[in-house]
C-alpha positions in Angstrom: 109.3 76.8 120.6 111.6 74.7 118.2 110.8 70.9 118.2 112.1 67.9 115.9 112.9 68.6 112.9 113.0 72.3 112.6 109.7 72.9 113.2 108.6 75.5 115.4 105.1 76.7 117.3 105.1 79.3 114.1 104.0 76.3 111.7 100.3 76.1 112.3 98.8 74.8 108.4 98.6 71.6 109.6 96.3 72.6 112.8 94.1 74.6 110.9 90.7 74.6 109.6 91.3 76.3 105.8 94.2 73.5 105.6 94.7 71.1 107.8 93.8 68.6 105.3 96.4 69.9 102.5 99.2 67.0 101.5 102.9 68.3 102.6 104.6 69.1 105.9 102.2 71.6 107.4 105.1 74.4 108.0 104.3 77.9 107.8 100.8 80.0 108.9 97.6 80.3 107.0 96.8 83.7 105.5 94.4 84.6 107.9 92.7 87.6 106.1 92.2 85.7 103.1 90.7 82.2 104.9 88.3 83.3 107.2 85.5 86.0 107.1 85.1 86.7 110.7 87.6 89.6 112.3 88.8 88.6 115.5 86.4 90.3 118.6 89.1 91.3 120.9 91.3 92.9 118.0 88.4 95.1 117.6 87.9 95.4 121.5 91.3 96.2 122.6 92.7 97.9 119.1 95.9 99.8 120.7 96.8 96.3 121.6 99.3 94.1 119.9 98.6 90.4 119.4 101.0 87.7 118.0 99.5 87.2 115.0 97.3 90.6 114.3 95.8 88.8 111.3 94.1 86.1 113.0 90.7 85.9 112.4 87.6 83.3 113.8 85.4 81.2 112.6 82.5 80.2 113.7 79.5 80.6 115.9 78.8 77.7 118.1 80.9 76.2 120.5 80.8 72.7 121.9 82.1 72.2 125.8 83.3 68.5 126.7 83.6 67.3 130.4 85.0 63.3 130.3 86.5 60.9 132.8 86.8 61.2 136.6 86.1 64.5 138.7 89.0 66.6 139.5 89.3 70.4 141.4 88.8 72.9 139.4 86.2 71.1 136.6 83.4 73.9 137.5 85.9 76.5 137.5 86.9 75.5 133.7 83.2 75.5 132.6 82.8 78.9 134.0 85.9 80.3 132.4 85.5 78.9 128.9 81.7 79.7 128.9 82.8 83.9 129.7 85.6 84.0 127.8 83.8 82.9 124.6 80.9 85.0 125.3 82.7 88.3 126.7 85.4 88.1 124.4 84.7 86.7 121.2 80.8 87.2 121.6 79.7 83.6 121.0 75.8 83.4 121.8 75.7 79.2 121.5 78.0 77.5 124.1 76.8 73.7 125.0 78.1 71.7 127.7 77.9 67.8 126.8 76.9 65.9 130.2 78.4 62.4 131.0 81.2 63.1 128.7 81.8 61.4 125.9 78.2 59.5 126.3 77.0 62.7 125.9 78.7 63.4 122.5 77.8 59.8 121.1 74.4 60.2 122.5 73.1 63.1 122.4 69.6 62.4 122.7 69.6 60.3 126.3 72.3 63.3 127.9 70.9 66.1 126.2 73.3 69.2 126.0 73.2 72.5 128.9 73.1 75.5 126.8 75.9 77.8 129.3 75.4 81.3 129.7 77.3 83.6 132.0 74.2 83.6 134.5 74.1 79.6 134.5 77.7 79.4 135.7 78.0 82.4 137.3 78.4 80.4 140.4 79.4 77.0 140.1 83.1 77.5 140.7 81.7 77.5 144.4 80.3 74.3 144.0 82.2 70.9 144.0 82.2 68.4 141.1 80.7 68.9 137.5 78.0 70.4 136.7 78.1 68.8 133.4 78.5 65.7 135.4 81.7 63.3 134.6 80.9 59.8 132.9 83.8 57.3 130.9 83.1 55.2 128.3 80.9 56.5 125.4 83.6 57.2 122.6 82.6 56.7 119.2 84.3 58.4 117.0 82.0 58.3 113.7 78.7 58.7 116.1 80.3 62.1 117.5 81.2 63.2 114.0 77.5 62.5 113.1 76.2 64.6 115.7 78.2 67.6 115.7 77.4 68.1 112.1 73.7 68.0 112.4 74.1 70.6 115.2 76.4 72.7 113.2 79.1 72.6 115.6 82.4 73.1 114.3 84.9 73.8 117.5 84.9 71.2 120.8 86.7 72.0 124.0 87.4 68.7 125.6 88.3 68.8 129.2 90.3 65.8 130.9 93.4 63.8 131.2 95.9 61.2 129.2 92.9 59.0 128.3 90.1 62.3 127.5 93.0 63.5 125.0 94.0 60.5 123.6 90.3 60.0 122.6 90.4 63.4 121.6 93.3 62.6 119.1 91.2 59.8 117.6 87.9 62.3 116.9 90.7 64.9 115.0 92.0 61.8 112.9 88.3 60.5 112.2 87.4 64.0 111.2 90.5 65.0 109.2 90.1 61.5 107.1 85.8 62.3 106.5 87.0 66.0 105.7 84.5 67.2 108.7 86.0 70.9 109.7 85.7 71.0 113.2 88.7 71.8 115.5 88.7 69.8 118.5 91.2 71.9 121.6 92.3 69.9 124.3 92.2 71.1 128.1 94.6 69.2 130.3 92.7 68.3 134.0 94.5 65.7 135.7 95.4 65.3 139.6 98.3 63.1 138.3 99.6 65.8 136.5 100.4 63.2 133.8 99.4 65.0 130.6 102.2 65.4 127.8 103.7 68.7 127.1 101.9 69.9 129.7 104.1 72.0 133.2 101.0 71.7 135.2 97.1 70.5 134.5 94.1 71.3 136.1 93.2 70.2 139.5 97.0 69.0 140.6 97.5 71.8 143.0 94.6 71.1 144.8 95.5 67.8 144.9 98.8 68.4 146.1 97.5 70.7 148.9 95.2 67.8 150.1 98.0 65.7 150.0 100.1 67.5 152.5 97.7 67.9 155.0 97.0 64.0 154.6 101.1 63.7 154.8 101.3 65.6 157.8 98.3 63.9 159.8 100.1 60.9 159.3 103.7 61.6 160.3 101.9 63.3 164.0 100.1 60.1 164.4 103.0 57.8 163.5 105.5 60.3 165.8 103.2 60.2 168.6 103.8 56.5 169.4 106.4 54.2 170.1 107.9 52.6 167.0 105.0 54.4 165.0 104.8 54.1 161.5 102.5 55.6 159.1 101.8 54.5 155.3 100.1 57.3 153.0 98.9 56.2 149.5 98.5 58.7 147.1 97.1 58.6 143.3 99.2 59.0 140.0 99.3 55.4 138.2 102.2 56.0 136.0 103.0 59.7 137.6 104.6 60.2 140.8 104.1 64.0 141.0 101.5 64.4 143.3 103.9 62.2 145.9 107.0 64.3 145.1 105.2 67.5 145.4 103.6 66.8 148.4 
């Protein structure tokens, strides 16, 4: 994907860990086999396969998992698909789940981290809500820092919309300008579907679907009278998507 400038999804220095803090404009990739000691787990899995960048290696062991803001559809479902996919396919044994969101990043102590496993969320996608439970407020940026260090955590999944990221954006500054090597990897859930370079985010189908049925109630009531009319309200703030698609 070419943007700006002449830069193109290929230049990846300045998003990664062995050089993300390097002065200049951040074009080209890292050599992988010479930066990190860890060969990638499904390159070993699946060898007949052929991956973008066969190089690629990890680093790494433990993995922190970030649920902020409001609840949306689909939050459980998240959880339970990061959790497998880092344990089934790149065999990560330590995968945390911060409750209350950022509160529980900035305060670890008073919302004290879920250790996930694949039995723990084996079933919540057929639950509603979070089981990580969603909370706003909390951010503090050096506090975070502090705490992932002294748990040795050095990759954060953070799960939410404009404001979750924008927070998110804040923690990768603070840590780039401490030198802190963490990588912090945004997941886009929003029912406004209002999250930059984003097609679609979590939870905005669902919210759509809801939306037409809410639509439709209304236009039966409001056709079933005499000079009926019916007024439906539906969420976005700044985003109108969820009305248009509906």
């Amino acid at each position: 994907m070419a943007v700006a400038g002449g830069e193109t999804s290929g230049h990846l220095k300045k998003h990664h860990l062995s050089c993300w803090q390097e002065e200049g404009d951040g074009l080209g990739l890292p050599e992988e086999n010479v930066v990190n000691k860890v060969v990638s787990p499904l390159a070993k899995e699946w060898p007949s396969m052929n991956f973008k960048n066969p190089n690629e290696l990890v680093m790494g062991h433990i993995i922190q998992n970030d649920s902020k803001a409001g609840l949306r559809p689909g939050l459980n479902s998240i959880i339970r698909g990061l959790t497998n996919c880092l344990w089934h396919e790149y065999g990560v044994r330590e995968v945390f789940g911060m409750q209350a969101g950022y509160n529980g990043l900035s305060d670890p102590d008073i919302y004290p981290p879920i250790k996930l496993t694949p039995d723990f969320v084996r079933e919540i996608h057929m639950k509603g809500g979070s089981v990580l439970k969603a909370g706003r407020g909390g951010f503090d940026a050096e506090k975070i820092l502090d705490g992932l260090k002294k748990l040795g955590v050095n990759m954060v999944f953070l799960v939410g919309g404009d404001g979750t990221q924008f927070a998110g954006n804040l923690l990768y500054e603070a840590a780039l300008k401490r030198g802190q090597a963490v990588s912090i990897v945004g997941i886009p859930k929003s029912i406004d579907n209002d999250v930059v370079m984003f097609d679609k985010t979590f939870g905005f189908e669902s919210a759509v679907a809801e939306a037409s049925e809410v639509i439709r109630n209304g236009w039966v009531e409001a056709s079933s009278c005499d000079k009926g009319v019916g007024i439906v309200k539906l969420m976005g703030r700044d985003a109108g998507f969820v009305a248009m698609f509906a």
